[in-house]
MIDOKOL-596523 format. One line per field, with one value per residue (C-alpha): residue number from 1; residue in three letters; x, y, z. Coordinates in steps of 0.001 Angstrom, whole numbers, m for minus. Layout:
<zamars>
seq = NUM / ...
type = Ala / ...
u = X / ...
v = Y / ...
w = Z / ...
</zamars>
This chain:
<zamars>
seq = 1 / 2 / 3 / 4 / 5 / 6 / 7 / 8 / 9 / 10 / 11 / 12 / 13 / 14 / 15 / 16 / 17 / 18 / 19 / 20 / 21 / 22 / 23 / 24 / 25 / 26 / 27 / 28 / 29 / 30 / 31 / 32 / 33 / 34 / 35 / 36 / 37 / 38 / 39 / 40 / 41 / 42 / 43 / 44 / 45 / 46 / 47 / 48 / 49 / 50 / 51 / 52 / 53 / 54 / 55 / 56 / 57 / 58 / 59 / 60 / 61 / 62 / 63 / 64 / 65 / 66 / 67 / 68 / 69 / 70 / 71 / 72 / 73 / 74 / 75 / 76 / 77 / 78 / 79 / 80 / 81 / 82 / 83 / 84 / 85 / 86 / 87 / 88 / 89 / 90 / 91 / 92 / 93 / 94 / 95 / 96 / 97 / 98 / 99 / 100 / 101 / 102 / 103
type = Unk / Unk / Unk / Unk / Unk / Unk / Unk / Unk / Unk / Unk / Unk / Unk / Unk / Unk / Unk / Unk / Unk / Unk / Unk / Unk / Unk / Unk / Unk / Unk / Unk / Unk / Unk / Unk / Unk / Unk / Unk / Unk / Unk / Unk / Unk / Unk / Unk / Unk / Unk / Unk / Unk / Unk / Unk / Unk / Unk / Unk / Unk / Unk / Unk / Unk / Unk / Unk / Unk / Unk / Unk / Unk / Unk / Unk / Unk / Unk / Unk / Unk / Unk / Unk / Unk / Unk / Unk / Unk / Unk / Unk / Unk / Unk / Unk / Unk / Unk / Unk / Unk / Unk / Unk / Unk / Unk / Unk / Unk / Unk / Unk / Unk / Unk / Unk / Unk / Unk / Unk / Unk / Unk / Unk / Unk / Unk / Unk / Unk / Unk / Unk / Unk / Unk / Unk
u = 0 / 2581 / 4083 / 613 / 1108 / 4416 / 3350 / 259 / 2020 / 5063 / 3368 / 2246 / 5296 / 6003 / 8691 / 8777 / 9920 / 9390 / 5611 / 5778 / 8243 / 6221 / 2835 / 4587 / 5805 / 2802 / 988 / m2657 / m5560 / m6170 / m9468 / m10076 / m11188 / m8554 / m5367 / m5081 / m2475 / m1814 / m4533 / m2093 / m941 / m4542 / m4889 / m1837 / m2181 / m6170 / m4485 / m1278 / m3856 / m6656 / m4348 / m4821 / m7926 / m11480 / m12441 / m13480 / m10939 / m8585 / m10647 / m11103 / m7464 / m6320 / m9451 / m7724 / m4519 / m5319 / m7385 / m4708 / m1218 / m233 / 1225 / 4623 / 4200 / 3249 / 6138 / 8856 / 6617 / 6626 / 10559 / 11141 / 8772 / 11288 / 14313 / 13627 / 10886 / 8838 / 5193 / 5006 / 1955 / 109 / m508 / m1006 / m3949 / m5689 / m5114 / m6587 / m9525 / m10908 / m10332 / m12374 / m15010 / m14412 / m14797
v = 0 / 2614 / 2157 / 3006 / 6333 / 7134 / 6673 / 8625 / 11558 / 11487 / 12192 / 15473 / 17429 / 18257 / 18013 / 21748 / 22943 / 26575 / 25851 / 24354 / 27605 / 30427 / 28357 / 27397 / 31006 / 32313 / 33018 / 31543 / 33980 / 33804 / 31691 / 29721 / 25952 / 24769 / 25616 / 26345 / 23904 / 24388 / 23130 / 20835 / 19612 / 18175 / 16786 / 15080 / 13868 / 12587 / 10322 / 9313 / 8164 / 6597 / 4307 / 2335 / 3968 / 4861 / 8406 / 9169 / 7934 / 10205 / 13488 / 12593 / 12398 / 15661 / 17371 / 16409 / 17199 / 20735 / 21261 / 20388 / 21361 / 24459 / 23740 / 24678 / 22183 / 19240 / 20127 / 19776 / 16232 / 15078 / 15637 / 14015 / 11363 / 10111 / 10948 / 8641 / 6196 / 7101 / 8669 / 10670 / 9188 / 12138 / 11332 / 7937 / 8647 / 10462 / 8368 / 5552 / 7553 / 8569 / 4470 / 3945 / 6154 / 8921 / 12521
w = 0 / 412 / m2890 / m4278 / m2178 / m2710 / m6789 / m5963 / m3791 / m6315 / m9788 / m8117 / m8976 / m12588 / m13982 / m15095 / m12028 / m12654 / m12484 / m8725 / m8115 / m8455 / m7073 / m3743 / m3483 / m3522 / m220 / m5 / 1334 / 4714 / 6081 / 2977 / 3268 / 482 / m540 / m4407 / m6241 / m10340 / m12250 / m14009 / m11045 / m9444 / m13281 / m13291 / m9314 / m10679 / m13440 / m11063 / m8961 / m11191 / m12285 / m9063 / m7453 / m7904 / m8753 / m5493 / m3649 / m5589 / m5303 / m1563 / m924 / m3313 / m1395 / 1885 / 1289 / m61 / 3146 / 5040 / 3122 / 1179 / m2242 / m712 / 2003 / m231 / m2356 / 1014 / 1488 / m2064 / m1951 / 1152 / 421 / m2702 / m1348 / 1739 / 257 / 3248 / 3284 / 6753 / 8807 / 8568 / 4831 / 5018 / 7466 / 4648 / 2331 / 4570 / 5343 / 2017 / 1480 / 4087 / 3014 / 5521 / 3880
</zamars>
């Protein structure tokens, strides 16, 4: 299961670099429920992730993590998540609770 994440949380980050750059520099407005990633980004996390999961699943989990991380946080956790092979907890647990059907 955490090779699905890691291959789910990894195909996040584009290979254009320039792209995650000047979105994770960018400050979010303050009180809003989700944190805005690039457009190609969530596209390219959707398909990453459909590959192995249902629709819903995915949505749940790029809806969670948006709620939850800024686009320049998930960018430190995609990094450290490949250079160490590890997905920290906090990630896994949502992951494992849009697969259990908790939104």
């Amino acid at each position: 299961m955490r090779h699905h994440l890691l291959l789910s949380l990894s195909t996040i980050v584009l290979p254009s670099s320039s792209i995650s750059i000047a979105w994770a520099e960018e400050s979010p407005p303050v009180n809003q429920e989700k944190y805005e990633y690039p457009q190609e980004v969530s596209k390219t996390f959707m398909k990453g992730c459909g590959f192995t999961n249902s629709k819903e699943f995915c949505t749940c989990s790029l809806d969670k993590l948006r709620s939850q991380y800024t686009f320049a946080e998930f960018l430190k956790i995609d990094t450290a998540a490949r250079e160490t092979k590890q997905v920290p907890q906090e990630v896994i647990n949502i992951f494992q609770s849009c697969r259990n059907g908790k939104t």
